[in-house]
PDBQT receptor file of N, H, CA, C and O in Angstrom, charges set to zero:
ATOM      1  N   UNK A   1      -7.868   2.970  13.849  1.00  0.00    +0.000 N 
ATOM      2  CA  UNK A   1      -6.740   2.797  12.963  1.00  0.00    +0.000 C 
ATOM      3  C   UNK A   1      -5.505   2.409  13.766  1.00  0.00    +0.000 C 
ATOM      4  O   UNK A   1      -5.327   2.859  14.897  1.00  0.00    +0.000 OA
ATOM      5  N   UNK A   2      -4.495   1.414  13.066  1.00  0.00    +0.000 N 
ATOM      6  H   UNK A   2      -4.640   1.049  12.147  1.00  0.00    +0.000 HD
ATOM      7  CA  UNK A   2      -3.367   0.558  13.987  1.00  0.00    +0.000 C 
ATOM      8  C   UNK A   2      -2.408   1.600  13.178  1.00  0.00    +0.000 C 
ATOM      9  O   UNK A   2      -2.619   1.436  11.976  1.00  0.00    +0.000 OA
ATOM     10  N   UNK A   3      -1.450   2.592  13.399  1.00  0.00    +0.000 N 
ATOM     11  H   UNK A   3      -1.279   2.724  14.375  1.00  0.00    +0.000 HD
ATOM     12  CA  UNK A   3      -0.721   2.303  12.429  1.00  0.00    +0.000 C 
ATOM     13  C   UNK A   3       0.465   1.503  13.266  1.00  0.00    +0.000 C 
ATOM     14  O   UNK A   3       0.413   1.272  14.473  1.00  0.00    +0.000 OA
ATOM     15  N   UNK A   4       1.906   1.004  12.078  1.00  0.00    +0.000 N 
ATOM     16  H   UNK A   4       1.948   1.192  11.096  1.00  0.00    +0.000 HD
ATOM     17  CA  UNK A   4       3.101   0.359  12.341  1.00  0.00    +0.000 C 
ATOM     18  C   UNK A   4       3.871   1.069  12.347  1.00  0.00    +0.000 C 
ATOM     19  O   UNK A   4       4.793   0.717  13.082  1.00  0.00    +0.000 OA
ATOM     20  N   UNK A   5       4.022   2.018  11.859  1.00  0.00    +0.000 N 
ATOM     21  H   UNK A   5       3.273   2.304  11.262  1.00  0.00    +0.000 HD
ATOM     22  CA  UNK A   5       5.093   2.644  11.685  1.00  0.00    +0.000 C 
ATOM     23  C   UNK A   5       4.977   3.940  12.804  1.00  0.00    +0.000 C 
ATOM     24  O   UNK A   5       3.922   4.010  13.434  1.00  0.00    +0.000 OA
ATOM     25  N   UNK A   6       6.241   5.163  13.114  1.00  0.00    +0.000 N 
ATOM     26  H   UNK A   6       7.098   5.106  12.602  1.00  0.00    +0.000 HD
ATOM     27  CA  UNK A   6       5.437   5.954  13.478  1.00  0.00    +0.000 C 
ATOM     28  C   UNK A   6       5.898   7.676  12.376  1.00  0.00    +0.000 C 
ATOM     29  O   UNK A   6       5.656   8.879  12.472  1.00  0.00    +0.000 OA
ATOM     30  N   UNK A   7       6.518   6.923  11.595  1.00  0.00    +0.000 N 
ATOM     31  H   UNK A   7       6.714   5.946  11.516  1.00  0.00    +0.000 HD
ATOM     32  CA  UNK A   7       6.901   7.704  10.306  1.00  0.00    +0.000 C 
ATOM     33  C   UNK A   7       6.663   7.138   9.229  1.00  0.00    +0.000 C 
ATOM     34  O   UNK A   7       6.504   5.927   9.385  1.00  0.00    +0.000 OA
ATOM     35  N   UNK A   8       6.532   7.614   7.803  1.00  0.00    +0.000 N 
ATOM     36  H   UNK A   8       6.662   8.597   7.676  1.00  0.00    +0.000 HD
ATOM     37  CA  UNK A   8       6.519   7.251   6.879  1.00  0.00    +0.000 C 
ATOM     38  C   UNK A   8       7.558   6.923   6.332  1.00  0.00    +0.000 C 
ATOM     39  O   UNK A   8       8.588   7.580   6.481  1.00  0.00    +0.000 OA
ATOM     40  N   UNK A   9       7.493   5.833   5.587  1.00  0.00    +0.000 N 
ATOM     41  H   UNK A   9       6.656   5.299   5.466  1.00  0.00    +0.000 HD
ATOM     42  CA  UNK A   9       8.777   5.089   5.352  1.00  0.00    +0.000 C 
ATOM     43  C   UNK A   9       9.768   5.771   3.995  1.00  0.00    +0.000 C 
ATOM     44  O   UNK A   9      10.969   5.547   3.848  1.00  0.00    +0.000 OA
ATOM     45  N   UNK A  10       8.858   6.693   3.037  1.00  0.00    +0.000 N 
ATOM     46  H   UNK A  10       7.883   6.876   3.157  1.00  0.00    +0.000 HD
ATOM     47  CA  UNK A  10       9.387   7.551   2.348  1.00  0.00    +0.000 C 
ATOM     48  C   UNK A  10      10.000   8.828   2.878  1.00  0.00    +0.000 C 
ATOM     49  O   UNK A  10      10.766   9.506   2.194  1.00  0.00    +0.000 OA
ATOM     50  N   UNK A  11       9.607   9.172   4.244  1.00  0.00    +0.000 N 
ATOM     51  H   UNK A  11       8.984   8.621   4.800  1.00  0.00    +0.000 HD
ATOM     52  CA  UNK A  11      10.264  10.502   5.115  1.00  0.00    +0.000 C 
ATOM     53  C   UNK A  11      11.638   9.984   5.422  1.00  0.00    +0.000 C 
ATOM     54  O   UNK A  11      12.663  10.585   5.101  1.00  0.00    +0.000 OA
ATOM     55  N   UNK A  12      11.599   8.419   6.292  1.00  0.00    +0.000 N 
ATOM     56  H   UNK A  12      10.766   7.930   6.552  1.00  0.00    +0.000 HD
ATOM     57  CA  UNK A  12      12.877   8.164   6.740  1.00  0.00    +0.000 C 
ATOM     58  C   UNK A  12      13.571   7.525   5.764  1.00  0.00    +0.000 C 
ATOM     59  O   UNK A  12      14.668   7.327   6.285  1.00  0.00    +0.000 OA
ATOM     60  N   UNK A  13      13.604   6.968   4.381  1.00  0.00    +0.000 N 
ATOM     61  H   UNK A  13      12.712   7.128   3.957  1.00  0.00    +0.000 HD
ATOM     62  CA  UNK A  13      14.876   7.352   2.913  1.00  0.00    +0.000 C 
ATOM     63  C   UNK A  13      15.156   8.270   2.504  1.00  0.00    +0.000 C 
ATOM     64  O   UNK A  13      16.095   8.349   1.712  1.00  0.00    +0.000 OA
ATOM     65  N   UNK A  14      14.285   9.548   2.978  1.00  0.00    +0.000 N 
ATOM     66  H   UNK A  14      13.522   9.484   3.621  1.00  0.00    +0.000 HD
ATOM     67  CA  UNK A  14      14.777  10.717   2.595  1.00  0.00    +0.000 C 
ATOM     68  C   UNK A  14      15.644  11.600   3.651  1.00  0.00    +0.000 C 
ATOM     69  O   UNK A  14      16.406  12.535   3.408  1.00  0.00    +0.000 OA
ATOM     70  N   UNK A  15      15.383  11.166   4.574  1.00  0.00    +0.000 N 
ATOM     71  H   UNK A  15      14.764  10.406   4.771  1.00  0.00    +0.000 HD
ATOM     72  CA  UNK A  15      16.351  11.801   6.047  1.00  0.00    +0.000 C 
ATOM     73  C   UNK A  15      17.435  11.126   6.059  1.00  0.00    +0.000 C 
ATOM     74  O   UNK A  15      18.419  11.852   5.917  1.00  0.00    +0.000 OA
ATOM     75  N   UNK A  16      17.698   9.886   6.184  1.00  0.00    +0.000 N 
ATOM     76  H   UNK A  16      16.898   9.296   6.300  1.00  0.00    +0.000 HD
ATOM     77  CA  UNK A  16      18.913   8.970   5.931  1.00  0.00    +0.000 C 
ATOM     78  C   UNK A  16      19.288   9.291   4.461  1.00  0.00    +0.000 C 
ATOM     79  O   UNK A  16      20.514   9.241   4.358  1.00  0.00    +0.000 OA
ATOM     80  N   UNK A  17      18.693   9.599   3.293  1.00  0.00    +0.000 N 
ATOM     81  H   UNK A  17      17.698   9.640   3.376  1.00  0.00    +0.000 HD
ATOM     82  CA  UNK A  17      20.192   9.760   2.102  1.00  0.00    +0.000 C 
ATOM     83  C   UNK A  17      20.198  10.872   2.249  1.00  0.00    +0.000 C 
ATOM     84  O   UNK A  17      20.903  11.292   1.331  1.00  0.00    +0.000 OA
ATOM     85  N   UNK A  18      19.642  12.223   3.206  1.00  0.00    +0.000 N 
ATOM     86  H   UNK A  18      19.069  11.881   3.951  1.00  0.00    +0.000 HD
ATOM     87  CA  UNK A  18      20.311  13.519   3.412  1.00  0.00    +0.000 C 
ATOM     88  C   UNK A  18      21.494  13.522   4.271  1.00  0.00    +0.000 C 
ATOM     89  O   UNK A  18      22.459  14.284   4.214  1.00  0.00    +0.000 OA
ATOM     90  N   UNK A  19      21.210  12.278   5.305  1.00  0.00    +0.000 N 
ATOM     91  H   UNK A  19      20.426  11.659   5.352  1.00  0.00    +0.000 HD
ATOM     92  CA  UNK A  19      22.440  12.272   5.906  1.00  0.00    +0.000 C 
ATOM     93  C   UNK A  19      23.757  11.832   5.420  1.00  0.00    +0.000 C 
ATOM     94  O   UNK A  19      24.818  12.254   5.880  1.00  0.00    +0.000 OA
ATOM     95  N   UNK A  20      23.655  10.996   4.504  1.00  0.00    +0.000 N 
ATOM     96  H   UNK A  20      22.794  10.653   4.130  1.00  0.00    +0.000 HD
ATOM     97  CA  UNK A  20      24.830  10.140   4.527  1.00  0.00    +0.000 C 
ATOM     98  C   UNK A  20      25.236  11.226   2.931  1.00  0.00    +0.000 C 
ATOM     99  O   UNK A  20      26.135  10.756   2.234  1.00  0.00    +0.000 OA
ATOM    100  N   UNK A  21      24.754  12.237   2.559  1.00  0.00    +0.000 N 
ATOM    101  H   UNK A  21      24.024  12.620   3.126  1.00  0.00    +0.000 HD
ATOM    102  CA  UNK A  21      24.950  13.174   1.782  1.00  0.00    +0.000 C 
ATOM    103  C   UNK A  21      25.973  14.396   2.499  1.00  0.00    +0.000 C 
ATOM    104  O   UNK A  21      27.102  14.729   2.139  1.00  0.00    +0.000 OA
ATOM    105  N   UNK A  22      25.085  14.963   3.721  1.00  0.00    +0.000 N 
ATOM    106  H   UNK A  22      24.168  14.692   4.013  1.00  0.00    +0.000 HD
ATOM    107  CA  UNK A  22      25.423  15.572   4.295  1.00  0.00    +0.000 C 
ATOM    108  C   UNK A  22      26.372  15.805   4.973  1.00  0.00    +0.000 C 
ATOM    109  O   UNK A  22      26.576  16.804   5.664  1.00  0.00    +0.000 OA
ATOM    110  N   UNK A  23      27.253  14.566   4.765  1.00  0.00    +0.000 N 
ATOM    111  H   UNK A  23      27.087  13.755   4.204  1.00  0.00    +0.000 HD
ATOM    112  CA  UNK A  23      28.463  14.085   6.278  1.00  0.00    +0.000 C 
ATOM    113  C   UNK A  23      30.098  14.626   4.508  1.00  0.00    +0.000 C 
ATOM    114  O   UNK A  23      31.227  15.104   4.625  1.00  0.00    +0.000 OA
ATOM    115  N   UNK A  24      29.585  14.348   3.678  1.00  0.00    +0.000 N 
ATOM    116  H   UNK A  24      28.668  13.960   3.583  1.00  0.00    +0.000 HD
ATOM    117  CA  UNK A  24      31.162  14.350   2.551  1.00  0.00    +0.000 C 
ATOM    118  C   UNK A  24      30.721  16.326   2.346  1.00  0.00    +0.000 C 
ATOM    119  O   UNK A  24      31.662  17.103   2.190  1.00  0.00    +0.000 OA
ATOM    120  N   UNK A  25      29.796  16.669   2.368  1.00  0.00    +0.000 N 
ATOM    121  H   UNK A  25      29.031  16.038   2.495  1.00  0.00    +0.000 HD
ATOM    122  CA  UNK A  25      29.516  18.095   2.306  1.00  0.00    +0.000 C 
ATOM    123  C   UNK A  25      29.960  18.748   2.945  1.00  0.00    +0.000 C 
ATOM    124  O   UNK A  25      30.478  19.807   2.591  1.00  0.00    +0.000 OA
ATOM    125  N   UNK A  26      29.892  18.252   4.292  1.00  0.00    +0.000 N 
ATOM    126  H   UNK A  26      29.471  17.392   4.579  1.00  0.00    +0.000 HD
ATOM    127  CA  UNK A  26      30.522  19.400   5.594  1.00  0.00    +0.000 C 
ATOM    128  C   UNK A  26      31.763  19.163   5.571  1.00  0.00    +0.000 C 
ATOM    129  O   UNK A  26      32.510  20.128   5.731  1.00  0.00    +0.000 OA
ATOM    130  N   UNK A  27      32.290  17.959   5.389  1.00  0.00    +0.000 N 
ATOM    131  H   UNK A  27      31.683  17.175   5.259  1.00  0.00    +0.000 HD
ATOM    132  CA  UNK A  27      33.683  18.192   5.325  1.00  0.00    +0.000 C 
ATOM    133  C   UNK A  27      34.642  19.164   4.140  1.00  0.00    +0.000 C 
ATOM    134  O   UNK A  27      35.582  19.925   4.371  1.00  0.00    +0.000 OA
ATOM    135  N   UNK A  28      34.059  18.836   2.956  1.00  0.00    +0.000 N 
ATOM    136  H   UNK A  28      33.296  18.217   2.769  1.00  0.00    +0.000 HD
ATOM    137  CA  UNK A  28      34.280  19.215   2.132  1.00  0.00    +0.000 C 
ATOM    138  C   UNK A  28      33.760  21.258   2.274  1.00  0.00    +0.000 C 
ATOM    139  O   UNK A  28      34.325  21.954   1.431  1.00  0.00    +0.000 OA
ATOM    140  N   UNK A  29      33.263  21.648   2.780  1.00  0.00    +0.000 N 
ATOM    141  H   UNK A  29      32.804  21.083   3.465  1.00  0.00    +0.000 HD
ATOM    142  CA  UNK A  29      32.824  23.018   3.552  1.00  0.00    +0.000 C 
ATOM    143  C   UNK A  29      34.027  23.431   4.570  1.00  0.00    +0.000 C 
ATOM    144  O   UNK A  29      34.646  24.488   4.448  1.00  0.00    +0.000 OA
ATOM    145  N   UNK A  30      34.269  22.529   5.527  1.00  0.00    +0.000 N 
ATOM    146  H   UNK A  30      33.766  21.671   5.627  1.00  0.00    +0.000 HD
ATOM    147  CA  UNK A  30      34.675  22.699   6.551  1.00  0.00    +0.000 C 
ATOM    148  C   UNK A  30      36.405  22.889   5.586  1.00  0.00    +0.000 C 
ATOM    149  O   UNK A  30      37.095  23.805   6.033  1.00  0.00    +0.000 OA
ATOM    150  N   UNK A  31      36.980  22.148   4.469  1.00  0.00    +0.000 N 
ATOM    151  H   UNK A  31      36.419  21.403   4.107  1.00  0.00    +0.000 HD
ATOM    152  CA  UNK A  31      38.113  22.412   4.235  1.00  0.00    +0.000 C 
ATOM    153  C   UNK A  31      38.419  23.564   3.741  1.00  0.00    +0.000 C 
ATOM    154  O   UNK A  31      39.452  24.137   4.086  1.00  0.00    +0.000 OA
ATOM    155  N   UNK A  32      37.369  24.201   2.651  1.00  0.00    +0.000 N 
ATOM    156  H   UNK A  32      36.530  23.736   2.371  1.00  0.00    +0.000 HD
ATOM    157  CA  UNK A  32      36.706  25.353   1.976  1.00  0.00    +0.000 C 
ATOM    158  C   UNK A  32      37.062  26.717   3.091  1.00  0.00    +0.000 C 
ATOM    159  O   UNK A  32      37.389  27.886   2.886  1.00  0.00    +0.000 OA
ATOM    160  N   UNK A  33      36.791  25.832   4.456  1.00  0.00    +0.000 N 
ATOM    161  H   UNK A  33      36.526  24.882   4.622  1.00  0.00    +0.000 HD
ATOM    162  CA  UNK A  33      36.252  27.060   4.863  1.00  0.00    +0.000 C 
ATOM    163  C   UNK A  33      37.833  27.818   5.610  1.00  0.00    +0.000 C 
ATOM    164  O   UNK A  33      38.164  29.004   5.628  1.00  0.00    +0.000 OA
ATOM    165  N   UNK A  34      38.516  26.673   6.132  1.00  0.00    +0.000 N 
ATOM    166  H   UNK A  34      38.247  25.710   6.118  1.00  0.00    +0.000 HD
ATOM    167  CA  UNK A  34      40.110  27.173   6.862  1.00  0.00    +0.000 C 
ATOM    168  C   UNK A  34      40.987  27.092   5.783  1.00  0.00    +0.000 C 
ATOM    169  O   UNK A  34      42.071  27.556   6.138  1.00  0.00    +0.000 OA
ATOM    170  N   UNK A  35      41.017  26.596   4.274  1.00  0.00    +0.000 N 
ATOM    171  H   UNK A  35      40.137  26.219   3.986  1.00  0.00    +0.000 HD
ATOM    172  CA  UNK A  35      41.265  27.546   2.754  1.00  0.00    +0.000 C 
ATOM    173  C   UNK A  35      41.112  28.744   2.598  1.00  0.00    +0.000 C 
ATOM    174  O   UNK A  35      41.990  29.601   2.691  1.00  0.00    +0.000 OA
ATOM    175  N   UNK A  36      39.987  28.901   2.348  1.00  0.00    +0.000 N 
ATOM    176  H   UNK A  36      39.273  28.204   2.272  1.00  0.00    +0.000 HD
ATOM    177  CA  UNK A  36      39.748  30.231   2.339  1.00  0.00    +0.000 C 
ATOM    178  C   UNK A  36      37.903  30.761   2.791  1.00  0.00    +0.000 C 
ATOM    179  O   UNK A  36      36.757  30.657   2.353  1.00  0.00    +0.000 OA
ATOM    180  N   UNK A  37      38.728  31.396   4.038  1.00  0.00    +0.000 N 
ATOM    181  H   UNK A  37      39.659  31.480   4.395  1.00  0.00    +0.000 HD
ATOM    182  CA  UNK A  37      37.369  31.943   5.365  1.00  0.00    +0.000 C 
ATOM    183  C   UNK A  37      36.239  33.256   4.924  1.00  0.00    +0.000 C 
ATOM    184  O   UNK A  37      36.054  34.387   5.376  1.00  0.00    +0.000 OA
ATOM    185  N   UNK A  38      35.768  32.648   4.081  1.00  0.00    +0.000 N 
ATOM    186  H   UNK A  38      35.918  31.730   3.715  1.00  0.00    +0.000 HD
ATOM    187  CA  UNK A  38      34.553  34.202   3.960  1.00  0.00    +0.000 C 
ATOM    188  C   UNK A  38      33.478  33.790   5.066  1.00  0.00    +0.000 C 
ATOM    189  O   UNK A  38      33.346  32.715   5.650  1.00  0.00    +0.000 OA
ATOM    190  N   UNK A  39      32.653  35.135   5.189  1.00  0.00    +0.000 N 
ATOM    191  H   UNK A  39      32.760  36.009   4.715  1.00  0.00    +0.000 HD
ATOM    192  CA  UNK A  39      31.229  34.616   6.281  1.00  0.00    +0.000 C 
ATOM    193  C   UNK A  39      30.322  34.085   5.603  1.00  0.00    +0.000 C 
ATOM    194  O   UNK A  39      29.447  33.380   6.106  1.00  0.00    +0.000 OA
ATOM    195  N   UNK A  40      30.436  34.424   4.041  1.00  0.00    +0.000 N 
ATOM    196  H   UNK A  40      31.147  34.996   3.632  1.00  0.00    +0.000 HD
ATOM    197  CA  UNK A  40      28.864  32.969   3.488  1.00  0.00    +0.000 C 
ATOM    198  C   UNK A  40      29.854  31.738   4.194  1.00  0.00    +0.000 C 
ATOM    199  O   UNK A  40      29.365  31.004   5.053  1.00  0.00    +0.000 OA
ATOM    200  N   UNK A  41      30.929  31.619   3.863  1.00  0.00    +0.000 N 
ATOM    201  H   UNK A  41      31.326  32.215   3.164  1.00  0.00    +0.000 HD
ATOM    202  CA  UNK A  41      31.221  29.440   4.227  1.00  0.00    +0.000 C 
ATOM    203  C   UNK A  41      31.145  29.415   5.700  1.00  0.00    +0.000 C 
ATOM    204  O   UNK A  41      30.635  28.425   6.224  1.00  0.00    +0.000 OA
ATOM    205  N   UNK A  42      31.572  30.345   6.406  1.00  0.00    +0.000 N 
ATOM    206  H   UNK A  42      31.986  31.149   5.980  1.00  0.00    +0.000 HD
ATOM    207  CA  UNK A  42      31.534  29.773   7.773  1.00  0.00    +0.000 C 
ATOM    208  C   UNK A  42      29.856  29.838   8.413  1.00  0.00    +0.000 C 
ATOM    209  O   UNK A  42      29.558  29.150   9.389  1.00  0.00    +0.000 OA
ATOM    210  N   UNK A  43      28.958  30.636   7.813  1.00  0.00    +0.000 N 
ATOM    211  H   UNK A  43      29.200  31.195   7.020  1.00  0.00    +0.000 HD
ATOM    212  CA  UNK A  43      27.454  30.311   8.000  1.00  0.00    +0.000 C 
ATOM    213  C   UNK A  43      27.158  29.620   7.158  1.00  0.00    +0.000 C 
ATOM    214  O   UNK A  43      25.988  29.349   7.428  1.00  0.00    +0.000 OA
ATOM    215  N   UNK A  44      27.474  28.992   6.062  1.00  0.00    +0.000 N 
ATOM    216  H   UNK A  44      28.425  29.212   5.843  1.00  0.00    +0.000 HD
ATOM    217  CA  UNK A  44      27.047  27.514   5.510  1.00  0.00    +0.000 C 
ATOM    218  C   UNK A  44      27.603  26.656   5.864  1.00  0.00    +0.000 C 
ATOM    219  O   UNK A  44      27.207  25.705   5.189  1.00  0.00    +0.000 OA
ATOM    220  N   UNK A  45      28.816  26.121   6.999  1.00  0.00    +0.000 N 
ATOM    221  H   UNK A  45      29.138  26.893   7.548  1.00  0.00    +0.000 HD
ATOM    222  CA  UNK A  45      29.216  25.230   7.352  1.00  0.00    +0.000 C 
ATOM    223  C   UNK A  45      28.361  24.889   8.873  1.00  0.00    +0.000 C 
ATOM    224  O   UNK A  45      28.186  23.844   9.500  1.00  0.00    +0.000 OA
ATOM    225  N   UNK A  46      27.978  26.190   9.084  1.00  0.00    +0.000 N 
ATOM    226  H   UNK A  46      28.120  27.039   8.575  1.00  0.00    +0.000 HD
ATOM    227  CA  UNK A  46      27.434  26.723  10.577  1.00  0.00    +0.000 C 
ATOM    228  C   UNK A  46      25.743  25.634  10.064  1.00  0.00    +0.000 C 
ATOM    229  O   UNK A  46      25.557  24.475  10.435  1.00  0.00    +0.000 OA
ATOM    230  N   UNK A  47      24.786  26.434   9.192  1.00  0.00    +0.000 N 
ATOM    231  H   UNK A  47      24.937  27.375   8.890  1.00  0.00    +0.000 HD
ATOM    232  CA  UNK A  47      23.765  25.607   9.206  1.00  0.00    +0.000 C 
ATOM    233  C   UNK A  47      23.920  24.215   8.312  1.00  0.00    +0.000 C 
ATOM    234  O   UNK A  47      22.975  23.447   8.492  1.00  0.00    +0.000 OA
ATOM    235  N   UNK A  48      25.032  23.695   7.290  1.00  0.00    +0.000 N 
ATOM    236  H   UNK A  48      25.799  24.319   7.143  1.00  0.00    +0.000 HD
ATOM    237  CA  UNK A  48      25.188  22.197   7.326  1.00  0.00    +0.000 C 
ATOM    238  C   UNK A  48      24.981  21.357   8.753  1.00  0.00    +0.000 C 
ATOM    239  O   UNK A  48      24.010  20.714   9.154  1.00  0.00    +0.000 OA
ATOM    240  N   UNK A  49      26.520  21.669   9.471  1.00  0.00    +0.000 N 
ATOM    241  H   UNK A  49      27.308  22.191   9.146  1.00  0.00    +0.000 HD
ATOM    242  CA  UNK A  49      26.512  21.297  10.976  1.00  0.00    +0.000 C 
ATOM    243  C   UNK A  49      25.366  21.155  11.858  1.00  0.00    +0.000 C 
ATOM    244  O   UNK A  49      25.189  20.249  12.673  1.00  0.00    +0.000 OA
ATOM    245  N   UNK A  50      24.673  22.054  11.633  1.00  0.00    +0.000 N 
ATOM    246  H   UNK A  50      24.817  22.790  10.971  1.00  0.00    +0.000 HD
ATOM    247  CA  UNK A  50      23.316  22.344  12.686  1.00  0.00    +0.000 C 
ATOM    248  C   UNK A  50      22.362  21.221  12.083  1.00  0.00    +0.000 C 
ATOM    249  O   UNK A  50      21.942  20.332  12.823  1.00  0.00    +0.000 OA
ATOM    250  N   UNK A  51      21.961  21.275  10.491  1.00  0.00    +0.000 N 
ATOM    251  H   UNK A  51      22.303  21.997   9.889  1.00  0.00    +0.000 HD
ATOM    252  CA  UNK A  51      21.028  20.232   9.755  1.00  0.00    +0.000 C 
ATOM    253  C   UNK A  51      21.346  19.020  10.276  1.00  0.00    +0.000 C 
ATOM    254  O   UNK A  51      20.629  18.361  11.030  1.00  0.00    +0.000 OA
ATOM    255  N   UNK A  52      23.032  18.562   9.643  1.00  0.00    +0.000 N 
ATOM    256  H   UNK A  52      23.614  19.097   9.031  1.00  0.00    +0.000 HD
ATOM    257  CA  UNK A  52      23.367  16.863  10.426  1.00  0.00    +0.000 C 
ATOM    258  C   UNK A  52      23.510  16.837  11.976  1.00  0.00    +0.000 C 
ATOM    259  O   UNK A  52      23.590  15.762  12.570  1.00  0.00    +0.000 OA
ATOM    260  N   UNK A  53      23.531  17.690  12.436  1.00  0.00    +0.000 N 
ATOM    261  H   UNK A  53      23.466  18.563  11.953  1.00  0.00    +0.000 HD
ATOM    262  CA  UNK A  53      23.391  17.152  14.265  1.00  0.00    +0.000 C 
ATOM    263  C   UNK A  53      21.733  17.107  14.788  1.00  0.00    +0.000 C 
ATOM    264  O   UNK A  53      21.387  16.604  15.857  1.00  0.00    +0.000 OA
ATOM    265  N   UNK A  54      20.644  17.849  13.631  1.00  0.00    +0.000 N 
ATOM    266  H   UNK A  54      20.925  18.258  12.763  1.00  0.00    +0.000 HD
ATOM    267  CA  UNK A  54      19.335  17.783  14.296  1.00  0.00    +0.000 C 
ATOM    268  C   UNK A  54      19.303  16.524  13.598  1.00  0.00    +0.000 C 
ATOM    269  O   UNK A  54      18.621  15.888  14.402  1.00  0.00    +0.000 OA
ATOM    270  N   UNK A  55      19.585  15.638  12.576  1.00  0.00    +0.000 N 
ATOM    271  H   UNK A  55      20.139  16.155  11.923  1.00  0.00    +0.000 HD
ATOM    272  CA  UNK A  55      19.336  14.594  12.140  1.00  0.00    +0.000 C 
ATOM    273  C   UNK A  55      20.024  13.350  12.873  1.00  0.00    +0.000 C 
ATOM    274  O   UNK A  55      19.555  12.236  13.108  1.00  0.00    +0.000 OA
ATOM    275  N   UNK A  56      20.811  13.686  13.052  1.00  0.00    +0.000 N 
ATOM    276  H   UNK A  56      21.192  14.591  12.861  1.00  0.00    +0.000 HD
ATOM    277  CA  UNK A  56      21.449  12.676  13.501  1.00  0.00    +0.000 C 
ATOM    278  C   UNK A  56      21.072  12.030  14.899  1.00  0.00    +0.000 C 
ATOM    279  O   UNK A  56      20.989  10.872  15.309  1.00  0.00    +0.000 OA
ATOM    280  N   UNK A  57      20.849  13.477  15.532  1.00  0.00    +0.000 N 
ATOM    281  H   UNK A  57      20.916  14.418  15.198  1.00  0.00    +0.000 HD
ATOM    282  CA  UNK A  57      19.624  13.191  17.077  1.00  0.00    +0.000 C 
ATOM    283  C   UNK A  57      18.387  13.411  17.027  1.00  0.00    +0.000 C 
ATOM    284  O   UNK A  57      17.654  13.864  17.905  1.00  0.00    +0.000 OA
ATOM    285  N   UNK A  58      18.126  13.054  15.883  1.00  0.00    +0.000 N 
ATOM    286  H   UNK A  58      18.722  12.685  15.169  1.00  0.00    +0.000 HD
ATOM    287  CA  UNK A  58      16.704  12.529  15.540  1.00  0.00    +0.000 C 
ATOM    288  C   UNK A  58      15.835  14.022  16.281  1.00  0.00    +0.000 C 
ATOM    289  O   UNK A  58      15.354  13.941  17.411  1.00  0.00    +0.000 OA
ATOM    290  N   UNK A  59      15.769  14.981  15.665  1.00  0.00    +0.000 N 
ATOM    291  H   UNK A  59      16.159  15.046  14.746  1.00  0.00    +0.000 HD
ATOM    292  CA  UNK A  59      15.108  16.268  16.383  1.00  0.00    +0.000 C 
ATOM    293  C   UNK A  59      13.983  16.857  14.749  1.00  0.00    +0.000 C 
ATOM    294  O   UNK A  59      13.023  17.624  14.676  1.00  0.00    +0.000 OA
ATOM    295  N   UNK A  60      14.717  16.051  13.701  1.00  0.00    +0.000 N 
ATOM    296  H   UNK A  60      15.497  15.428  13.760  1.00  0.00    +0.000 HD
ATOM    297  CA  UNK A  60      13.909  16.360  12.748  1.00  0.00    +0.000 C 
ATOM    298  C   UNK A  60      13.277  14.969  12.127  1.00  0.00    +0.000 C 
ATOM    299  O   UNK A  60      12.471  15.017  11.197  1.00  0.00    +0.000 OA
TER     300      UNK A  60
């Protein structure tokens, strides 16, 4: 078997529109969060951040 690809081409439209989702979220978190600072937003800004930097360097 040859394959072409070395992902499926439905994995990587779904990683790219999480990203380009993911980037108006964190900001929108990140303003939320120096507004007003509880520990759910600053650990949901904590694993947003973590999701778009493993995506973005391609780790997922």
């Amino acid at each position: 078997m040859n394959f072409r690809w070395k992902y499926n081409p439905t994995y990587l439209r779904i990683k790219y529109g999480c990203k380009q989702v993911l980037f108006p979220l964190l900001v929108f978190q990140f303003v939320r969060t120096v507004v007003f600072p509880t520990s759910f937003d600053v650990i949901l800004l904590g694993l947003l951040a973590m999701l778009y930097v493993a995506i973005t360097l391609e780790w997922l």
